[in-house]
C-alpha positions in Angstrom: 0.0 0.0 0.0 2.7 2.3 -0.2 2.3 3.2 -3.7 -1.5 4.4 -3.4 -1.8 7.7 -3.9 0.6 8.0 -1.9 -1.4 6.3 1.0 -1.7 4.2 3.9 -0.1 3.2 7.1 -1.7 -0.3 7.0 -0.8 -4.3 6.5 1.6 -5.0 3.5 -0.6 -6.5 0.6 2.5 -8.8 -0.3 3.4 -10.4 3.0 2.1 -14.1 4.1 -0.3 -14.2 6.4 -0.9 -18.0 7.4 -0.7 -19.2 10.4 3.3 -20.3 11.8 3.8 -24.0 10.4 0.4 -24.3 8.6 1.3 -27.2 6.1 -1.7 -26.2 4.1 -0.5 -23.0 3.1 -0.2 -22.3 -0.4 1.4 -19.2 -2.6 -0.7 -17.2 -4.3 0.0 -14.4 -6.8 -0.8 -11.0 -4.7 -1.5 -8.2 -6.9 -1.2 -4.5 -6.0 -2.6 -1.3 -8.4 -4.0 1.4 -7.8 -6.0 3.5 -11.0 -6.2 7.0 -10.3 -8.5 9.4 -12.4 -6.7 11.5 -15.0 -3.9 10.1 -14.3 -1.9 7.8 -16.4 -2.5 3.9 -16.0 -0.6 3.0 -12.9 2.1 0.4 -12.3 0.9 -2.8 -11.9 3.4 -5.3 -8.7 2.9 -8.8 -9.0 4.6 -11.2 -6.1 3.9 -14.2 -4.5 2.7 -14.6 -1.1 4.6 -16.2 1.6 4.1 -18.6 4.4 4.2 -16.3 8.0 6.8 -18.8 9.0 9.0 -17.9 6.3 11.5 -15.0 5.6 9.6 -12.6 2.9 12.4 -11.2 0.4 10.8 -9.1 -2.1 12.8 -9.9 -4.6 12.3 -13.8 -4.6 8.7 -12.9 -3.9 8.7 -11.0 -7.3 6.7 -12.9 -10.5 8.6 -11.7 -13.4 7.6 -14.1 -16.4 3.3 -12.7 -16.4 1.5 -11.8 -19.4 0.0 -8.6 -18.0 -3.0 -6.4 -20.2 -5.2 -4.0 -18.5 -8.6 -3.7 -20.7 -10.9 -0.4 -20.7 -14.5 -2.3 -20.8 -17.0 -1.1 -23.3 -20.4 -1.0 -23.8 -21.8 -4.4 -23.2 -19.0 -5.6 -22.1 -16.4 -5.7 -25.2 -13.1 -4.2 -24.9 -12.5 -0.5 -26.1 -8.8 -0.7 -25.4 -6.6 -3.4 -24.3 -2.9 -2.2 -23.0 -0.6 -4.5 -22.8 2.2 -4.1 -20.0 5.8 -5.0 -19.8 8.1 -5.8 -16.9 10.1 -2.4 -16.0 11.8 -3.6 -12.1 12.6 -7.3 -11.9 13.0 -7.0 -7.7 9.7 -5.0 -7.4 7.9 -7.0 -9.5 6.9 -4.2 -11.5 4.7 -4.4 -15.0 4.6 -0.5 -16.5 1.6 0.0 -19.5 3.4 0.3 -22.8 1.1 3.0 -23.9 -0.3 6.4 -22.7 -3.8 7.2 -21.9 -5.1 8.5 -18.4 -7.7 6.9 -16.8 -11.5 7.8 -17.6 -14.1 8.3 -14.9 -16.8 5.8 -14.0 -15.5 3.5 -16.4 -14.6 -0.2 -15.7 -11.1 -1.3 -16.5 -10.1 -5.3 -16.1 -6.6 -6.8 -15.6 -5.6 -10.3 -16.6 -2.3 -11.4 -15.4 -1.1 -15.1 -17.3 1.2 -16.7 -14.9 3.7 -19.7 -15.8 3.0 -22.6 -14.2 -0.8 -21.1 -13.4 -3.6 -23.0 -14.5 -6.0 -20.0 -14.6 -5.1 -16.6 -14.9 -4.9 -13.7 -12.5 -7.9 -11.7 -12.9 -10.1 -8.2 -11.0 -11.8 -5.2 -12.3 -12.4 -1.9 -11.2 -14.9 0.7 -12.0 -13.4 4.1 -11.3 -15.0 6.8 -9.9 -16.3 10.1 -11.4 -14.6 13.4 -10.7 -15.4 16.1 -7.9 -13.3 19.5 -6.8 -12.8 21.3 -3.9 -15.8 23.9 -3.3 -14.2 25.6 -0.6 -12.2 24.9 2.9 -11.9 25.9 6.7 -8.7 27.7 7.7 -5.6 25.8 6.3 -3.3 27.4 8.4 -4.0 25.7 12.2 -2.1 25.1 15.4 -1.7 21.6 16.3 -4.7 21.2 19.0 -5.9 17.3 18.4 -7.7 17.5 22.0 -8.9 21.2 21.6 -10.8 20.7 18.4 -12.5 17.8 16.7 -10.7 18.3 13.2 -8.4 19.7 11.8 -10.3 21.5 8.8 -13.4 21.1 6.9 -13.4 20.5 3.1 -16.7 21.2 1.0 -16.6 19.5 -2.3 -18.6 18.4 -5.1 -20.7 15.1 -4.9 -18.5 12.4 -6.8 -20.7 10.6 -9.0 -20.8 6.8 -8.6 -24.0 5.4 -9.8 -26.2 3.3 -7.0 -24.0 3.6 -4.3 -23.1 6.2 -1.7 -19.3 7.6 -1.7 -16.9 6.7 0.7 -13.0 8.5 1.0 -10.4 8.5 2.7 -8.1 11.4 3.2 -4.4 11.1 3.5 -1.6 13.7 4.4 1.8 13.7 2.8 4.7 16.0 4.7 6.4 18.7 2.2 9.3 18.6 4.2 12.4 17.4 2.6 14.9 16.4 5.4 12.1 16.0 8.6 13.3 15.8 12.3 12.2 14.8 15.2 11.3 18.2 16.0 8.9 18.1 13.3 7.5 14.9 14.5 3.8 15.4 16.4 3.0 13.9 19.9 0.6 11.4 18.5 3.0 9.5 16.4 6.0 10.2 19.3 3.6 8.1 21.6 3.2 4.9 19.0 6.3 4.4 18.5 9.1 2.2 20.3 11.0 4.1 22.9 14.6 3.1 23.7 16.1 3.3 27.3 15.9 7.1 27.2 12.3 7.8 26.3 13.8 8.5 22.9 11.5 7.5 19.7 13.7 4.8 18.5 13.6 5.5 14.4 15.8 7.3 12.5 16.8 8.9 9.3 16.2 6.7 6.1 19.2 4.1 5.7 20.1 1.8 2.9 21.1 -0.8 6.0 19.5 -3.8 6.7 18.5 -1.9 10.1 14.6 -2.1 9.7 14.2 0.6 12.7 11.7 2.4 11.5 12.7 5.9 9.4 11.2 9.2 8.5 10.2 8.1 5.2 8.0 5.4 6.9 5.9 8.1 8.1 5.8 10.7 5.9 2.2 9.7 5.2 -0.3 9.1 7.1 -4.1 8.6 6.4 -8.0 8.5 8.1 -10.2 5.9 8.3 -13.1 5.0 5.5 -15.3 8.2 5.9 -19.1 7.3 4.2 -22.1 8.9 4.8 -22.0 8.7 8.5 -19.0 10.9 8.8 -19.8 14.0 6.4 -22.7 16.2 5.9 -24.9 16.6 2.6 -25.4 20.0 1.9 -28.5 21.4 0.7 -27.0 22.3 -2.8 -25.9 18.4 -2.5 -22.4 19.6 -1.8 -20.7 17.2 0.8 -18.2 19.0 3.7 -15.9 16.4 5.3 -14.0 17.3 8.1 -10.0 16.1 8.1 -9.6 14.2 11.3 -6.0 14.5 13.3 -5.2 11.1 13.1 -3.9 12.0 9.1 -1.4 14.8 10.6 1.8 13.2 11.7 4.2 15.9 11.3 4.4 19.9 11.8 4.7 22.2 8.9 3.6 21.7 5.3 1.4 18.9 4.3 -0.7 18.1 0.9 -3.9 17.0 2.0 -5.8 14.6 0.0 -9.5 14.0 -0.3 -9.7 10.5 -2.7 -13.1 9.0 -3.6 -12.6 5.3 -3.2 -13.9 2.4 -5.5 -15.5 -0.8 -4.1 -12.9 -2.7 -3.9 -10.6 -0.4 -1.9 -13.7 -0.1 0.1 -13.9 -4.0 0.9 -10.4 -4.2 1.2 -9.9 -1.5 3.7 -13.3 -1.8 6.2 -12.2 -5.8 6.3 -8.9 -4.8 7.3 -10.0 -3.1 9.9 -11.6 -6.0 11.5 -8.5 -7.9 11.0 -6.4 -5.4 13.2 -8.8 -5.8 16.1 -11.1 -3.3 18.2 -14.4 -5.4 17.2 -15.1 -7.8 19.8 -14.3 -10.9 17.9 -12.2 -13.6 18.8 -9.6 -15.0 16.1 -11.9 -18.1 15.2 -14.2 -15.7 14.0 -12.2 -12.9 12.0 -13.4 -12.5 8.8 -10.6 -12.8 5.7 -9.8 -9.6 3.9 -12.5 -9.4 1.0 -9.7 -9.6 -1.9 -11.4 -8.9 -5.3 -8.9 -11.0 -7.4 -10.1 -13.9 -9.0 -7.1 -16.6 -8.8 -4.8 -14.9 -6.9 -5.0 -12.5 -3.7 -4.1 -8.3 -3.2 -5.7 -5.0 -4.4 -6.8 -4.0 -7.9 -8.5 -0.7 -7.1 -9.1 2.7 -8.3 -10.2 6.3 -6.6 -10.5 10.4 -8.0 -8.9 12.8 -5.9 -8.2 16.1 -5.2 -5.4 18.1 -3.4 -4.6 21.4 -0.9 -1.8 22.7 1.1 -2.3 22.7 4.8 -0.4 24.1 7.2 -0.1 22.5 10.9 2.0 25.2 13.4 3.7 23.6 16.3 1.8 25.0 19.8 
């Protein structure tokens, strides 16, 4: 997931998750893309999942030897354009589209990845959503006050079409700073991470060391929850104002705020991940499995619309 948008702090897509010495796992194909509106056709990673018992090296994890197209579906159901896509980053796993073209709104695009060795291919759709702007904005210059005020601004935009469904986003915050501190670090994401002897916050600057302590660059995004209709208002113009919640805002200073419209599979994927990382009540026995809209295979094939602003966040 660190490729979307950019996006979330959440579970790797291309880790194993089965149980420690579960003789029944087997290695799937994990896919991971992320279509954005009017923006060319995104990379496309391809790896193979891993037993949780097992060492996961991205590199051996990487499939390099798919047949990878991306079809823009027409009417009834033919293909308007197929786009073929061609291995650019052996280690990555990454396939790049051979041609240009940004993605359309509210139109459904399919992948097919042909794997060697795999009976069936790897297969998911998406159907994007439509555009929206910005209509107008609270104050984006603020103080950091998480516990004196319930969010940090308000966003008004325009209603994103998506036909027979409600929209949900999520909004993500990207730091502008180039070389960030610890000083620019905020007290909510001092207190979550490990602490060494000193009361220090044991991460440091971004290394090319096997050191996996975690680094700046780790955090230089951070993102909300699903919002839907719950957590913004419809205005009477049918407008929507969302308000950005503090949990996004990791460091001081300059941040590009994103509002993105998510599909339905992001949607699945990210409200069943939530029950996977706890705070429902259920006991492990009874913990759903990520809803994974890949047909032979496993991951994300998604898509979202978006739109940016420049925040400000001053230290206190």
């Amino acid at each position: 997931m660190r490729r979307f948008l950019p996006l979330l702090l959440v579970l790797p897509l291309l880790a194993g998750c089965d149980a420690e010495g579960d003789t029944s796992f087997t290695s799937q194909v994990a896919v991971e893309s992320y279509q954005i509106v009017d923006e060319p056709l995104a990379p496309i990673y391809l790896t193979r999942t891993v037993a949780a018992d097992r060492p996961y090296v991205p590199a051996d994890a990487a499939v390099t030897d798919a047949v990878v197209t991306v079809t823009l579906v027409g009417e009834g159901g033919s293909p308007d354009v197929v786009v073929p896509y061609r291995l650019v980053n052996a280690a990555q796993g990454r396939y790049d589209a051979v041609m240009g073209g940004d993605v359309q709104p509210l139109r459904t695009y399919r992948l097919r990845a042909t794997v060697p060795g795999q009976s069936a291919p790897v297969t998911a759709s998406t159907t994007t959503p439509g555009r929206f702007e910005t209509l107008s904005s609270t104050d984006l210059d603020v103080p950091y006050a998480p516990f004196a005020t319930q969010r940090v601004a308000s966003f008004t935009i325009s209603r994103p079409v998506f036909p027979g469904k409600s929209t949900a986003f999520v909004f993500t915050s990207e730091t502008l700073l180039q070389s960030p501190t610890l000083n620019d670090v905020v007290p909510f994401l001092r207190s979550i991470l490990d602490r060494d002897d000193n009361g220090t916050p044991d991460f440091q600057e971004a290394t090319d060391s096997d050191d996996r302590s975690p680094t700046f660059e780790d955090f230089r995004l951070g993102s909300s929850p699903v919002l839907n209709e719950a957590n913004y208002e419809t205005n009477a113009d049918g407008s929507l104002t969302i308000d950005l919640p503090w949990i996004t805002v990791l460091f001081y200073g300059d941040l590009r705020v994103t509002t993105n419209a998510i599909d339905d599979n992001l949607y699945d994927y990210l409200r069943s991940q939530a029950i996977q990382q706890g705070g429902t009540g259920l006991s492990p026995g009874e913990v759903p499995n990520l809803l994974a809209r890949v047909e032979n295979g496993t991951g994300l094939f998604g898509s979202l619309s978006r739109v940016s602003a420049t925040l400000t966040v001053r230290k206190p």
